[in-house]
C-alpha positions as CSV (number, residue, x, y, z in Angstrom):
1,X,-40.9,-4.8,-30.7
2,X,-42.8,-3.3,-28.2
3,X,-40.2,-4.3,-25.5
4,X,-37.0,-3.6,-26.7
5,X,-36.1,-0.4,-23.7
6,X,-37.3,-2.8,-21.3
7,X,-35.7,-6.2,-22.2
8,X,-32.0,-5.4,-21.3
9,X,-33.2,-4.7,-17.8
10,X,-35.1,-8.5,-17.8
11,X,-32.0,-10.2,-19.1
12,X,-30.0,-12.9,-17.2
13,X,-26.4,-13.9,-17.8
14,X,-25.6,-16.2,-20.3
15,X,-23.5,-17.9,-18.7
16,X,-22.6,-20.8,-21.5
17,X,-21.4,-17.8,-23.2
18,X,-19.4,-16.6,-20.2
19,X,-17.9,-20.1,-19.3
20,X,-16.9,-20.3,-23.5
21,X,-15.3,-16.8,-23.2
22,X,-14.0,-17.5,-19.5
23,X,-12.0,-20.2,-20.7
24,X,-9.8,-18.0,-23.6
25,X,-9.6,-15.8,-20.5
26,X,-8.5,-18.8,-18.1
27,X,-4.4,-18.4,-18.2
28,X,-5.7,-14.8,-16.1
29,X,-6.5,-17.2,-13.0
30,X,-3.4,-18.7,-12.4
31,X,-1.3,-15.9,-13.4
32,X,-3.6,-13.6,-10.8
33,X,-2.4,-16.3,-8.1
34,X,0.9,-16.6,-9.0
35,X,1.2,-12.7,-8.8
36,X,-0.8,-13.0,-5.8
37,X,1.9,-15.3,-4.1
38,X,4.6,-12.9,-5.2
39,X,2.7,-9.9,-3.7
40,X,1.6,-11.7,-0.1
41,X,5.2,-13.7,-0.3
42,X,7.3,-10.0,-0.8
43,X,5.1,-7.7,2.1
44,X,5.9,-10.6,4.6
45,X,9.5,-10.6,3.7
46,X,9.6,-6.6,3.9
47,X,7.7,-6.7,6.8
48,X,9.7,-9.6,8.8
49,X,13.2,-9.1,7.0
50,X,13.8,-6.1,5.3
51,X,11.9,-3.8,7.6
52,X,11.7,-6.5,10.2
53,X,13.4,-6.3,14.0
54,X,17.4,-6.5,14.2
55,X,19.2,-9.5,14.5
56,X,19.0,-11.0,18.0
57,X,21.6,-13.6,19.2
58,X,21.3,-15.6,22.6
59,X,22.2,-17.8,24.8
60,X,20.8,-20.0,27.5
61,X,22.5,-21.4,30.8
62,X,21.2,-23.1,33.4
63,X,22.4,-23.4,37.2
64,X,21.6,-25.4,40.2
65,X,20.9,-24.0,43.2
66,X,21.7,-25.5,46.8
67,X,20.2,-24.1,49.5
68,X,22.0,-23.9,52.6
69,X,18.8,-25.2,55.1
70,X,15.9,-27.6,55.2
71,X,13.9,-27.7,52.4
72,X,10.8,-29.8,53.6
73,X,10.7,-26.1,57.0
74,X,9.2,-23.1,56.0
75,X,12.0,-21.0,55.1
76,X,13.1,-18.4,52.5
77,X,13.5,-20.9,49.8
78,X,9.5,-20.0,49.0
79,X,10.6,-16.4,48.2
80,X,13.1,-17.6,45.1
81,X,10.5,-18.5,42.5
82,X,10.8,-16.7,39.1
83,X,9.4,-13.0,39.9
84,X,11.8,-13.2,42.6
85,X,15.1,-14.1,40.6
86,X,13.6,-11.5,38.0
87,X,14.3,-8.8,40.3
88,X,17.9,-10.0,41.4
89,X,19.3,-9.9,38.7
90,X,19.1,-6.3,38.1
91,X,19.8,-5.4,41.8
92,X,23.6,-4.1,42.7
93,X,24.5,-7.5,44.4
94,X,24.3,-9.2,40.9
95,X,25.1,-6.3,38.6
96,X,27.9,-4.7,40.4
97,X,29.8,-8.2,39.8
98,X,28.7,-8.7,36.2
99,X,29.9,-5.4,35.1
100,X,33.4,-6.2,37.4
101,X,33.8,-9.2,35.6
102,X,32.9,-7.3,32.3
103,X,35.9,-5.2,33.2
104,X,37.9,-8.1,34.2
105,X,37.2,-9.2,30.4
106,X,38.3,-6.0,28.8
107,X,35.0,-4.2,28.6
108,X,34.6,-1.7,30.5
109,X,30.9,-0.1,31.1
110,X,31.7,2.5,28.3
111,X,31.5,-0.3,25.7
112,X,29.5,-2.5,27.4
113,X,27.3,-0.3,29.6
114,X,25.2,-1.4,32.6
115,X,22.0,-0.5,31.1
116,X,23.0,-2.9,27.9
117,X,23.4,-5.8,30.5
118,X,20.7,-5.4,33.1
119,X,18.5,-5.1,29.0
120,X,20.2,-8.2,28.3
121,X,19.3,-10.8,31.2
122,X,16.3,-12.7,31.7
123,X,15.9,-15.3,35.2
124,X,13.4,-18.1,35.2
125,X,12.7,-21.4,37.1
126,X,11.2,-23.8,34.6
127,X,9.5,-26.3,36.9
128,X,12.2,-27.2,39.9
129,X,12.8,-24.3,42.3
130,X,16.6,-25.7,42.4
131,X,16.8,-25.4,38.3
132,X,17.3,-21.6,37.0
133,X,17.4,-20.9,33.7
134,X,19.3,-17.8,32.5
135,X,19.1,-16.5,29.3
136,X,20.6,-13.2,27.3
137,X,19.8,-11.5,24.7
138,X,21.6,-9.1,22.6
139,X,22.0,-7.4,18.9
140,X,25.7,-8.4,19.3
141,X,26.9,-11.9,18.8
142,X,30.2,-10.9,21.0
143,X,28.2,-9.0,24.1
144,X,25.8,-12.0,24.1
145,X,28.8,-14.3,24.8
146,X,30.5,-11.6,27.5
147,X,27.4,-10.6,29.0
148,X,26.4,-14.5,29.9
149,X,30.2,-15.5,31.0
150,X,30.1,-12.6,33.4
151,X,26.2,-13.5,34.9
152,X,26.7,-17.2,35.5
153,X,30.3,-15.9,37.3
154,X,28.5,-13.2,39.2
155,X,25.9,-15.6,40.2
156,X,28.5,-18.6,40.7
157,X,30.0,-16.2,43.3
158,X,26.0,-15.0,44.7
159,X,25.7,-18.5,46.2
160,X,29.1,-18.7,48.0
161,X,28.7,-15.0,49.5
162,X,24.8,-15.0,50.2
163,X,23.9,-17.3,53.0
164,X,20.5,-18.9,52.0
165,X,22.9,-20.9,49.5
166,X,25.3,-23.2,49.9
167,X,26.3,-22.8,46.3
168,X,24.7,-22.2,42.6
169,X,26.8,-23.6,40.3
170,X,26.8,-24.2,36.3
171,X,25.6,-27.0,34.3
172,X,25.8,-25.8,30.9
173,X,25.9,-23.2,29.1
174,X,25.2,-22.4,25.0
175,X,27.1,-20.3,22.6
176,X,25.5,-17.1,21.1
177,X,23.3,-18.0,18.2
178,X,21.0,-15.9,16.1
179,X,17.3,-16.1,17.4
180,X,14.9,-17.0,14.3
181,X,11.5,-16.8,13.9
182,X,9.1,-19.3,12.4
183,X,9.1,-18.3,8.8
184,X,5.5,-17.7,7.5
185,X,6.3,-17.0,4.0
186,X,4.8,-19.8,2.4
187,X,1.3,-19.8,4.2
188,X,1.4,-15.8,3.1
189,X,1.8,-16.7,-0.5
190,X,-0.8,-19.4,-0.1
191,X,-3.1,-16.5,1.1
192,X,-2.2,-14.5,-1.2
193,X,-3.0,-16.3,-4.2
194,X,-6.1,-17.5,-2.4
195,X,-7.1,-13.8,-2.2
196,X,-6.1,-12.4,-5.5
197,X,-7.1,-15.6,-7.2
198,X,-10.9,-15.2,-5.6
199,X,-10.9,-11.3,-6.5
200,X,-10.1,-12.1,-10.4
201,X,-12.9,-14.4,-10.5
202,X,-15.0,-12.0,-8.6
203,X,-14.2,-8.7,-10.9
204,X,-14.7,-11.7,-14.0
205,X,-18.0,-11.7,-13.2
206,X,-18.1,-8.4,-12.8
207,X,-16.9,-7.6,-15.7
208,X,-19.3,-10.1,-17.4
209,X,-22.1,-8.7,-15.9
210,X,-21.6,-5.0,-16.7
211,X,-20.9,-6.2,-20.7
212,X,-23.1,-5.0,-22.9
213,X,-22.1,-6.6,-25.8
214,X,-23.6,-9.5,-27.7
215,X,-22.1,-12.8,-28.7
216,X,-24.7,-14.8,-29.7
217,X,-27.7,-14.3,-31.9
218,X,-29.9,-15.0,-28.8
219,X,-28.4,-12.2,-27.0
220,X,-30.0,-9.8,-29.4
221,X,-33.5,-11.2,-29.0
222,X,-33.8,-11.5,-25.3
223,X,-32.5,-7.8,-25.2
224,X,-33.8,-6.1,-28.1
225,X,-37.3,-8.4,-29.3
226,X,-36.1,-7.7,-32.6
227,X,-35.6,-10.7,-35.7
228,X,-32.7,-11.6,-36.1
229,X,-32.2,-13.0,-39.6
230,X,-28.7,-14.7,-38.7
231,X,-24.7,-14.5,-38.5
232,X,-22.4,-13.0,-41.2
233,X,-19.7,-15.8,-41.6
234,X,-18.6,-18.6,-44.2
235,X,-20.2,-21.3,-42.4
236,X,-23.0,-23.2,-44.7
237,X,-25.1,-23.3,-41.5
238,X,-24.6,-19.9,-40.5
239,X,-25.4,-18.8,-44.5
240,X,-28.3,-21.2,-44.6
241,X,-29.9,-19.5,-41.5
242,X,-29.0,-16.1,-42.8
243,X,-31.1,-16.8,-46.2
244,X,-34.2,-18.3,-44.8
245,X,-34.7,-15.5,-42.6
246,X,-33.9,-12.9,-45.1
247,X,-36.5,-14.6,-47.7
248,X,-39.3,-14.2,-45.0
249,X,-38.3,-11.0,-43.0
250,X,-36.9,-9.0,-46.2
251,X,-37.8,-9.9,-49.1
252,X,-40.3,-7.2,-50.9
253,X,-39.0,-5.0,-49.3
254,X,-37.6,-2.5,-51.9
255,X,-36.0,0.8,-50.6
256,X,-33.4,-0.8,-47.8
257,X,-31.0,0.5,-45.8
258,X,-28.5,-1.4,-43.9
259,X,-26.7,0.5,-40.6
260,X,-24.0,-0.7,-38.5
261,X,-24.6,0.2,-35.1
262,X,-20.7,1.2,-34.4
263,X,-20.6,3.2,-37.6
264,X,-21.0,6.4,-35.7
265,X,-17.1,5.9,-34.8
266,X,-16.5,4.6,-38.8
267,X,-18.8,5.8,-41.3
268,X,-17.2,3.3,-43.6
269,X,-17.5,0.5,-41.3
270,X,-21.7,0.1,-42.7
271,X,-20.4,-0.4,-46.4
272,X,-18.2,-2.7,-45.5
273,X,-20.6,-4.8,-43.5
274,X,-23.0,-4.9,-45.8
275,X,-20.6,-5.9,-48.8
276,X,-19.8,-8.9,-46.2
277,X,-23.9,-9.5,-46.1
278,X,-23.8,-9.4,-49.8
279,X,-21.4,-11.8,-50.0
280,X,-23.3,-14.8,-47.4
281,X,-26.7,-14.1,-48.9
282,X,-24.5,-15.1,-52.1
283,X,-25.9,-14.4,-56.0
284,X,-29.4,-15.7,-55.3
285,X,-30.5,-12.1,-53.7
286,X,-28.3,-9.7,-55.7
287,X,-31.3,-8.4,-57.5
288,X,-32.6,-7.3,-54.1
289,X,-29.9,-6.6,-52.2
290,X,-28.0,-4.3,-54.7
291,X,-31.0,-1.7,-53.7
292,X,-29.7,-2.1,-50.5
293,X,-27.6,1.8,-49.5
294,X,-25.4,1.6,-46.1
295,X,-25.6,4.2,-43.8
296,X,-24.0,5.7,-40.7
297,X,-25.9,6.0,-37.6
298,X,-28.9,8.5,-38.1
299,X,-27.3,11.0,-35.3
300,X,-24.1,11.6,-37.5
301,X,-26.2,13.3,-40.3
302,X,-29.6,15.0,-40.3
303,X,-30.3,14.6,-43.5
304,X,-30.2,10.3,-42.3
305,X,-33.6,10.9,-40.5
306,X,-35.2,11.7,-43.6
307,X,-33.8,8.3,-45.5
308,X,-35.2,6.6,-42.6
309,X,-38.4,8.0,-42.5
310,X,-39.0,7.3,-46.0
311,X,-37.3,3.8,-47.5
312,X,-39.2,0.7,-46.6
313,X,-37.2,-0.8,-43.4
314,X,-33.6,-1.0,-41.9
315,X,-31.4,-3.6,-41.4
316,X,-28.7,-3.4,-38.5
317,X,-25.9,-5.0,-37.8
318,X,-24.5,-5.2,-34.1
319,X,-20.5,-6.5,-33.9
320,X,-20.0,-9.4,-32.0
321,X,-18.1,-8.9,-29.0
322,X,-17.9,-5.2,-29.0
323,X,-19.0,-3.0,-26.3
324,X,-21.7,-0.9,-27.8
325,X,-24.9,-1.9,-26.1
326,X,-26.4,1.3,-25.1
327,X,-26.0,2.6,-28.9
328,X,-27.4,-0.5,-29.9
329,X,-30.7,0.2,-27.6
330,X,-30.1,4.1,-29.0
331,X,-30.4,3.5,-32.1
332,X,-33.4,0.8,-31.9
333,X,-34.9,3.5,-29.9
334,X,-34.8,6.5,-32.8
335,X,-35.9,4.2,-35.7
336,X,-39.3,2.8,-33.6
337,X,-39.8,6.7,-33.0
338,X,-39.6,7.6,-36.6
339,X,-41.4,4.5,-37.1
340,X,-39.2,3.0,-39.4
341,X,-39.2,-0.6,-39.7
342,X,-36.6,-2.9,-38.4
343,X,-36.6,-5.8,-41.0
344,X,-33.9,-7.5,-38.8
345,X,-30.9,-7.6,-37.8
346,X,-27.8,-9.7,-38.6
347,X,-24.6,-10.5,-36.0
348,X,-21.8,-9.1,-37.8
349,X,-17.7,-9.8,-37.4
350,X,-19.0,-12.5,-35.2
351,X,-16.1,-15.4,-34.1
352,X,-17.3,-18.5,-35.8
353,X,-15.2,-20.5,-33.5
354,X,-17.0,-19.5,-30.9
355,X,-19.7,-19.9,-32.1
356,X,-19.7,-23.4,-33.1
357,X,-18.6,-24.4,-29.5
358,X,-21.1,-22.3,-28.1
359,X,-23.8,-24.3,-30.7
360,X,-21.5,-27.7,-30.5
361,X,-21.8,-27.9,-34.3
């Protein structure tokens, strides 16, 4: 017994015990990645929809340009590449008539103002220097529409009055339509759950780690180097266990006191226990086991260190399950410094289920 501070540090997981308990515990995985999904799926909605950027809506025309002069000389067709129409289409050549044919429209620059316009326009050549591609973008469907009527015009009317053209006229044009983005919401629930579905497992483990209570008989040996003289349960192997070990390990022994190692939160939980004990060991041991007195914890009662100090040995009993491992090691501790003996100690309110699986009986 010479171990028994020392063996809870050299203990590994159990982790056939674990798996067994994970698996009561398994409907906590896919519910973590379902609310995982939920989480991810609701932040990218906020974040794209609800809190996201306005409504856009645009449109997209495109115009052919003729220039008035050879195109194989070098001439000022090199100067209209995209930068270039970029910075005509805010210049007062362009704009002036845009915001005239606004007007023309019924919109006047103090519902439609210049600013709003020159925002809305964007120029680009694609691939052909003879191809340009206008597009405008605007928070309202209407101005979209206006805005682009009055730019292809205004540039319809650049080529006949500029002389490097001999004209730039319109090919097509589109109607306003709201711009979307690529919706993401299904890859961030898939992350989500990923995530939250890793972390459960993770804290799990944790969890399992940091447990200090005992499930199986063999988790009281390698911790405590202690006997353990069996389970308390109904099971004919679990009672048949219980008796050998109590023939060699007890028996004799006269004054005996049986302690519950959570009975310092239930002083009545001990008598209890050890009417259950009673009951396993079944008639065969009543003679002995009627000498048997239960007890609280020693540090509920002084007077408990001298009943310790002078009956013959101590049974314990440690619940299954329950998370009372340092008082277990506590308690262990006082009775070897009082050097009372620890005839053994039985697993008590243990899940026989559990148990069985665990064993595969």
């Amino acid at each position: 017994m010479g171990r028994s501070n020392s063996g809870h540090m050299d203990e590994t997981l159990n982790l056939r015990s674990f798996y067994l308990r994970l698996i009561k515990k398994i409907w906590i995985i896919p519910l973590a990645a379902i609310i995982g999904a939920v989480i991810a799926g609701g932040i990218y909605t906020l974040v794209t929809v609800t809190f996201g950027p306005a409504k856009t809506y645009s449109t997209e025309s495109k115009l052919y340009i003729k220039f008035a002069y050879d195109e194989n000389a070098k001439s000022q067709v090199d100067y209209y590449n995209a930068f270039t129409w970029s910075l005509l289409m805010t210049t007062d050549d362009i704009m002036d008539e845009v915001m005239s044919n606004l007007e023309k429209a019924g919109f006047p620059e103090d519902e439609i103002s210049r600013e709003e316009a020159a925002d809305s326009i964007k120029a680009e050549i694609p691939s052909d220097v003879r191809l340009l591609l206008v597009t405008v973008e605007n928070a309202d469907k209407d101005h979209a529409d206006l805005i682009t009527d009055a730019t292809d015009k205004a540039l319809e009317n650049y080529g006949e009055i500029n002389d490097a053209f001999t004209s730039i006229k319109l090919l097509s044009k589109t109607e306003a339509s709201l711009v979307t983005y690529t919706d993401k919401t299904l890859t961030a629930a898939v992350f989500g759950a990923v995530v939250l579905t890793v972390l459960t497992i993770f804290v799990l483990l944790l969890f399992d780690a940091l447990d200090d209570a005992v499930y199986v008989p063999e988790d009281i040996e390698k911790r405590f180097d202690v006997n353990v003289l069996g389970v308390i349960g109904k099971s004919e192997f679990f009672r048949n266990e219980l008796q050998a070990a109590f023939e060699k390990f007890v028996s004799g022994a006269e004054k005996v006191i049986y302690i519950s190692t959570d009975s310092y939160m239930d002083a009545e939980v001990s008598k209890k226990d050890l009417l259950t004990l009673k009951e396993s060991l079944g008639a065969g041991f009543d003679s002995q086991m009627e000498k048997a007195v239960p007890m609280e914890t020693p540090g509920k009662v002084l007077e408990n260190y001298r009943k310790i100090g002078t009956c013959d040995g101590v049974i314990l009993g440690i619940p299954a399950g329950k998370k009372c491992g340092t008082m277990n090691e506590h308690i262990i501790a006082q009775l070897q410094k009082h050097e009372c003996p620890i005839l053994g100690v039985v697993l008590v309110r243990a899940d026989e289920k559990f148990l069985k699986k665990y064993y595969r009986l």
